[in-house]
N, C-alpha and C positions, 0 to 999 in steps of 0.2 A: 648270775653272780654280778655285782654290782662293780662296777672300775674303778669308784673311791674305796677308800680303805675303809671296814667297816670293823666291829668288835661289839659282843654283848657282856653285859654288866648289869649285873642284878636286874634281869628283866629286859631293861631296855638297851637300847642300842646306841653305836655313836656312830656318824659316818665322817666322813673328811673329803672334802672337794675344794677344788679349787675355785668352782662359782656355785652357787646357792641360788636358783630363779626361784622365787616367793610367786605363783601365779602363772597359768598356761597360756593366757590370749597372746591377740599379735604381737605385742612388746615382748612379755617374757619367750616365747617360742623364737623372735627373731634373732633376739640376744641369745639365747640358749647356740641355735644354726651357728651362728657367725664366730662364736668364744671356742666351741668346739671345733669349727673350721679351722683355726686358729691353734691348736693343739691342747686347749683346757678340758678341765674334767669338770661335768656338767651335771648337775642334780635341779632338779625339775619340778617342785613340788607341787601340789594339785591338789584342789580342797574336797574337788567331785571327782566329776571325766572330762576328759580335756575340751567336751562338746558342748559343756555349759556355761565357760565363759561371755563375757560379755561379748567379744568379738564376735562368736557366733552367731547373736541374734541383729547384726549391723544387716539394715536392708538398705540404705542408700548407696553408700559405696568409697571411692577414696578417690580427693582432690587430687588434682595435678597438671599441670599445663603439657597438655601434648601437642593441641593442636595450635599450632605455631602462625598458620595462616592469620588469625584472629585473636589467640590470646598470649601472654608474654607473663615472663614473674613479675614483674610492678603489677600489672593488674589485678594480680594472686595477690601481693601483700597488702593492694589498698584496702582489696575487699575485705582482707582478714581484720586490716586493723581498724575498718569502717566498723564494723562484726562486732569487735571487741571495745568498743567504746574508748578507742585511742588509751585503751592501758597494756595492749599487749606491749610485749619487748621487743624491737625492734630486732635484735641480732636474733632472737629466737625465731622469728615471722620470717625472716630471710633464710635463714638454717635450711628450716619444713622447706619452704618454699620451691628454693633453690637445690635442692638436693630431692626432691621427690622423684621427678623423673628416671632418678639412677636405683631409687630405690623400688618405684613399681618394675621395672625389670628385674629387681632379683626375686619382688613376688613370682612375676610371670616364670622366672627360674628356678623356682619351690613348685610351680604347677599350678599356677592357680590363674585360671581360664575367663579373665573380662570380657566382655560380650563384643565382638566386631560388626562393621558393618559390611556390606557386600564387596565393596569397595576395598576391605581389608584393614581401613581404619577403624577407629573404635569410634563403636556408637554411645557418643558421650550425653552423658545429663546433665540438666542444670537445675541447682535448688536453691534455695531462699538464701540473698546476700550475693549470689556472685553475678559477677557480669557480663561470663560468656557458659557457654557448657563445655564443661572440664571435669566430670565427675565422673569415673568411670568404673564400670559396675557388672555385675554377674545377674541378672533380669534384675529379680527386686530381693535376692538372697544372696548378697554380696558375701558378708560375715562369716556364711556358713560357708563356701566355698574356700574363704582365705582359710578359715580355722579346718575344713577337711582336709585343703593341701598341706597345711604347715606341720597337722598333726599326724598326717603320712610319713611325712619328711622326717619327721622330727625321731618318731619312731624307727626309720631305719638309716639317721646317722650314728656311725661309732662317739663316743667320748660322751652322751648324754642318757644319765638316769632318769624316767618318770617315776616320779612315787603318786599314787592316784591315794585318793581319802586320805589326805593327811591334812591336818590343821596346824598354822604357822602358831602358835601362843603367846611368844616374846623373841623378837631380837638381842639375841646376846651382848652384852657390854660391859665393860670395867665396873659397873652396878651390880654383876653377876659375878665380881672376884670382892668383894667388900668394900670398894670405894667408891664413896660418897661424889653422884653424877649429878650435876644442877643444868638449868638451860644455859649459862656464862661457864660452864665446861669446856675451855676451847681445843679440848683433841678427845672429846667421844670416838670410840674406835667399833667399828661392828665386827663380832666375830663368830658371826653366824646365825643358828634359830634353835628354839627348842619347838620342837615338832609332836604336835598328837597323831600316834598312829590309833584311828580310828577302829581296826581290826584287836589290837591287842587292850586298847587304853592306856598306853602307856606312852610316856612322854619318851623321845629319845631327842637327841644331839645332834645336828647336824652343824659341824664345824665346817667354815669357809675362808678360803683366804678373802670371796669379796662375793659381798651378797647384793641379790636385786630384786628390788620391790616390783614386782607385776600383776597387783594385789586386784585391779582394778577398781567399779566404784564406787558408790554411796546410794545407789536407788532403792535400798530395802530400810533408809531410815525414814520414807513416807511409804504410807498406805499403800497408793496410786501411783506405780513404776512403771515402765520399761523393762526395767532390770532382771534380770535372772535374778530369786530371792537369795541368793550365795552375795550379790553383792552389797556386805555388809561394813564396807570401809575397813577390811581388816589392818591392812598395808599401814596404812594412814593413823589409823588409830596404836598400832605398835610401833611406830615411829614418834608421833608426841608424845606417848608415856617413854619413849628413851631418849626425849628431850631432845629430840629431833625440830627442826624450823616446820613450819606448815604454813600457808600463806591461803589467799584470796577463796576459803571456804565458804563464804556469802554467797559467791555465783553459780548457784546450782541454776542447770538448764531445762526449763521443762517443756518437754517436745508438745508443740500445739494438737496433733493430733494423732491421738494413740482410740484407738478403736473403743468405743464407750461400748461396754456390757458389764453391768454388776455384776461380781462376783470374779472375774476374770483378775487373779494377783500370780505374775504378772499382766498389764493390756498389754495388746497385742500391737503394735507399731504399725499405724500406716504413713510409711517414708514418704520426707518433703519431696522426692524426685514424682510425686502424683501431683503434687502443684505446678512444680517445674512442666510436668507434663500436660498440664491447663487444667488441673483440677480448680474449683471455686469454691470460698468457706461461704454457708450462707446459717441465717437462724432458723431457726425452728418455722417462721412462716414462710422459709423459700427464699429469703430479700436476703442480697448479698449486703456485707457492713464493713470490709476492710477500707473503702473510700472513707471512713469515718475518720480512719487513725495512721492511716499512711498510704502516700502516692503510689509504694511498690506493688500495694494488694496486697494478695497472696502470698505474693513473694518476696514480702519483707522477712527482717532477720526474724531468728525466731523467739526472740524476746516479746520481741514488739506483737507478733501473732498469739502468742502464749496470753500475754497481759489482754490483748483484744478479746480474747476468747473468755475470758474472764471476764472483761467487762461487760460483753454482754449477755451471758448467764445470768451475771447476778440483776443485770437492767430487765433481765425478762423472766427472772425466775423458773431456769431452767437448768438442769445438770448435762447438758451437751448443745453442740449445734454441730450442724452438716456440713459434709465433704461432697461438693458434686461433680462428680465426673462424666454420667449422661451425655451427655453432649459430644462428646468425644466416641473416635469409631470404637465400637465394641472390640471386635476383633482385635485389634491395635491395643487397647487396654487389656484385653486377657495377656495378650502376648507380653508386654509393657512388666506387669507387676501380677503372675502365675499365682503366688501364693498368696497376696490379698487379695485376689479374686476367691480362690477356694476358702482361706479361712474364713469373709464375710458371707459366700455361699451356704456351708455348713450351720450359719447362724441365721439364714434366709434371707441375707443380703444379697441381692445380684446388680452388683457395682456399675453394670453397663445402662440399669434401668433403675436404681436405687440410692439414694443420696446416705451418705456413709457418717454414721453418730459419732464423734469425735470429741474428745474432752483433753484438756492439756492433763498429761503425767510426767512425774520426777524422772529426767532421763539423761543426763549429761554437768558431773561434775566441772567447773572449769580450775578449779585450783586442786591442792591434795601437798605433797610430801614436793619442797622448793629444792628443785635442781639447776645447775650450772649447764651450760653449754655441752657438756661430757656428760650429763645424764646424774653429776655426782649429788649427793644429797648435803648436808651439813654437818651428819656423822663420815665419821674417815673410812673408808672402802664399805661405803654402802652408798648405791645406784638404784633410782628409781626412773621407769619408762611406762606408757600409755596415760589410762586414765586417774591413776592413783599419783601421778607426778604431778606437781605445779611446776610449766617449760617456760611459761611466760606468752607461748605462744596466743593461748585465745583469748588472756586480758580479763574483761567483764562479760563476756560472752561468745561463745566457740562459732565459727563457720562453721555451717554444713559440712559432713565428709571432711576436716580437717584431722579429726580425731587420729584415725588408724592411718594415716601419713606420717603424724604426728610420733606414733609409736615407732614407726620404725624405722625413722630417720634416726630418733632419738636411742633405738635400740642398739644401731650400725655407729653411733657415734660413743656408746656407752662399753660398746664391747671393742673396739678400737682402743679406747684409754684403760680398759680392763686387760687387755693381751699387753698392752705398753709397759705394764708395772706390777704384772701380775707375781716376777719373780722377788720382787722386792718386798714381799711378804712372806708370812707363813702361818699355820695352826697357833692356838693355844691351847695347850695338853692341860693347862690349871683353871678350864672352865669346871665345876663343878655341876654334876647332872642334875635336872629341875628334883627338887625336893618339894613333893605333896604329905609329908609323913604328918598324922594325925588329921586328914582331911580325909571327908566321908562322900557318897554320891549325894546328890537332893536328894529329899525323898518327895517332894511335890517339882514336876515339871509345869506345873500350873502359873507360878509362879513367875518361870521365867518366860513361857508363852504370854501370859495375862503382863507384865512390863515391856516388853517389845511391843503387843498394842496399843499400848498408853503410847510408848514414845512415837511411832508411827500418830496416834493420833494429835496430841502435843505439835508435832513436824507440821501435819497437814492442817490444822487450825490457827496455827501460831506464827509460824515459818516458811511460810509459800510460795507462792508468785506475788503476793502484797503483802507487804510489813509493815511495823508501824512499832515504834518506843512499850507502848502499852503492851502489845501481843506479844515481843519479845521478853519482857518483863517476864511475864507471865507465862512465859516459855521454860523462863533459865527457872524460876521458884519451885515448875512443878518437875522438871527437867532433876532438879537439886536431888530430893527427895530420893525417887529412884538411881541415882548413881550410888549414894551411902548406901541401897540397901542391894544394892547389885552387888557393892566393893566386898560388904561382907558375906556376902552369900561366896563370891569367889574364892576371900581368902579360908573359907572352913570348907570347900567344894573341892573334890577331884575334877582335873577341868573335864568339860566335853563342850563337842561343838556347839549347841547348842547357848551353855550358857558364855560361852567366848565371843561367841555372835552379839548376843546381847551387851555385852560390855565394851565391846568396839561400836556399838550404834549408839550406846549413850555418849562415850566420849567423842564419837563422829559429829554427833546432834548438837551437844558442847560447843565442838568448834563453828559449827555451821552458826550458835546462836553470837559466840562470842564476835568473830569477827563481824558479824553484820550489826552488832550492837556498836561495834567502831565504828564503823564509817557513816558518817555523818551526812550523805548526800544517796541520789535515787541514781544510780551509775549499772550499767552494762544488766543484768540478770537481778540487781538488787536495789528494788523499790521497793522506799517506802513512803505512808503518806505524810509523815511528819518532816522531808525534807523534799519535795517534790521534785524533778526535773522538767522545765519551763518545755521543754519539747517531748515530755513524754506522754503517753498516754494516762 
């Protein structure tokens, strides 16, 4: 039986909670722990099973200054905001920073087991941008450990519901009582979501006093992800249709080496902690090339390795170059990173004696849904945390392993101002339930399959790691087209996931194209060739 108050009504349902998590990974799970700790009543929404968000498939692991002998927080923020091309925000970069410490102990306090060394300290890594080893990690499947502890925990604390296969549709707001919401609206108020339960098809209600986006992120708007394909910017996308702020969408991050085998959506991640670990990028003849474009090697940021890797593919007309780690003791590399040893085995790579095909994929949004210090968003009691939040923290481009720090600083400081003022709210009994009356199923899913690869291909030819005036152009024209014929296929459609998916990746794609069409210079993750940056590649 569910501990919100719940009621059925012509089919569907309503619930009532005091917090509403939109999203299972590290943010929404930590926020969910903490509001509940705290005595709120907790609803959990979940678009799969809690096993497929994106946290789950994090192999490098989570920044944090432990080791004190050597490293200190100035040397955490410089690096961050070396990282981010001097646009992150200062108070946000100090926040993470300076509060991770207290926050990876209440990991370790959910159970979740970082790798030690003999000694009893942690056998820390170190990955592209930072300048000591502070990363600290579960072999090379960090992710999945946090998200297997969290989602133990999570499951048997009191005061929190999961709902599994449910799909968020719209945040509720004074646009859903009959008055007219514009962006210069200045008290949008959120009061809740209208939820698809996947089993029934039927939309129900879930009323909150204060909802929280933990949508994650945007990798299933290119071809070529990292991503779990669930991440379809949903969060982000039902925040700027409710005239929500969204900020720095140009800085998509794309990890330099994600494991090249066609056909593979999503690739497979091979984590910068293999650089860090003295892996070497070389081309296709064996000849290493990051002396070409930075002092650090390897181990520059991963902008600068992304764009290199691109450079030169297209200089030698090739769709990959190699990871080589050979050199390095075998044993010590199996031990090192277990599971990219087995998945490139299975595919007849043996990492200890074979140079590893790598191509950069779409893998780390840096901006999404603009929050304050407290996690709050621009609409009134709605809270966003991880990667679906724009914190200010990563700027123009994210540190390594800053991410999932990131989250649940932001999570512990979003449920702290959420338990503060959570009595100073209450329901709204005069939301009216989603009305699909005279909307029919598609009757071709072809449809919306055959537009989701336009837009993916649109993203990845147009929108990438190199941009330019023309290709954006010519992005937004054919980008146009398909949104008009998405908008109307939704409004005569009963929704499903499916075609919701689609409509959150064209308005995702939108903003990605919009904001990178503003900015007028080649900064942090967004070059282009039409403004160049004199020190970039």
């Amino acid at each position: 039986m569910s501990i919100g108050y719940q009621e059925k009504i012509l089919e569907t349902m309503v619930y009532k909670y005091d917090c509403l998590v939109i999203g299972s990974g590290i943010g929404g799970m930590s926020f969910a722990l903490k509001a509940a700790r705290g005595g709120a009543k907790v609803a959990v929404i979940c678009k799969t099973a809690p096993d497929e968000a994106n946290t789950y498939f994090a192999q490098g692991g989570v920044a944090s200054v432990t080791n004190l002998e050597v490293d200190n927080f100035e040397k955490h923020i410089h690096d961050t905001m070396v990282a981010g091309d001097w646009l992150s925000d200062p108070a946000a970069v100090e926040k993470v920073v300076k509060n991770a410490p207290s926050q990876i102990a209440e990991l370790i306090g959910w159970g979740v087991d970082f790798d030690k060394k003999e000694d009893g300290n942690f056998d820390l890594h170190r990955e592209g941008g930072h300048s000591e080893f502070r990363i600290l990690h579960h072999a090379d499947n960090t992710g999945a450990e946090i998200q297997t502890s969290l989602v133990e925990t999570l499951r048997g604390t009191p005061g929190i519901d999961l709902f599994e296969n449910r799909f968020a549709v719209e945040i509720i707001t004074q646009h859903h009582l009959g008055k007219i919401v514009t962006r210069r609206t200045p008290d949008i108020t959120c009061y809740g979501a209208y939820v698809l339960n996947e089993a029934t098809e039927q939309v129900d209600t879930f009323l909150a006093k204060t909802t929280v986006m933990a949508t994650g992120g945007v990798g299933s708007v290119y071809t070529t992800t990292t991503n779990p394909l669930i991440a379809t910017g949903d969060g982000i996308a039902m925040v700027y249709r409710a005239k929500g702020t969204v900020s720095d969408m140009e800085f998509i991050q794309f990890h330099p080496t994600a494991l090249y085998h066609p056909g593979d959506r999503p690739s497979f991640l091979i984590t910068e902690a293999m650089r860090g670990y003295g892996a070497v990028l070389k081309n296709l003849d064996g000849k290493e090339f990051m002396h070409k474009y930075d002092e650090r090697l390897s181990l520059a940021p991963r902008d600068i390795v992304a764009r290199a890797i691109d450079s030169e593919m297209k200089l030698n007309g090739t769709d990959h170059v190699y990871l080589d780690v050979t050199h390095k003791d075998p044993e010590e590399t199996k031990r090192h990173f277990p599971n990219i040893y087995e998945k490139c085995l299975s595919l007849g790579i043996d990492i200890t004696k074979d140079m590893i095909p790598v191509a950069p994929a779409a893998h780390y949004l840096c901006g999404g849904i603009k929050v304050n210090l407290d996690g709050e968003s621009s609409i009134h009691r709605l809270y966003a945390v991880g990667e679906c939040s724009c914190t200010g923290l990563h700027g123009g481009n994210r540190l390594a392993s800053n991410s999932l720090i990131e989250a649940v600083v932001y999570a512990d400081a979003a449920a702290r101002h959420v338990l503060e003022h959570l009595n100073e709210y209450d329901w709204r009994d005069d939301v009216p339930q989603w009305n699909d009356e005279g909307t029919v199923h598609p009757e071709e899913m072809v449809l919306i399959t055959q537009s989701e690869k336009e837009v993916n291909q649109i993203m990845g030819y147009y929108v990438g790691i190199v941009r330019s005036d023309l290709r954006l152009n010519r992005a937004w024209n054919r980008l146009d087209i398909l949104y008009q014929e998405t908008e109307k296929l939704f409004k005569t459609s009963k929704p499903s996931r499916k075609l919701c998916e689609l409509r959150n990746i064209i308005n995702v794609a939108y903003l990605i194209m919009r904001q990178a069409m503003e900015r007028k210079e080649s900064r942090g993750l967004h070059f282009t060739v039409d403004y160049p940056h004199p020190d970039k590649v």
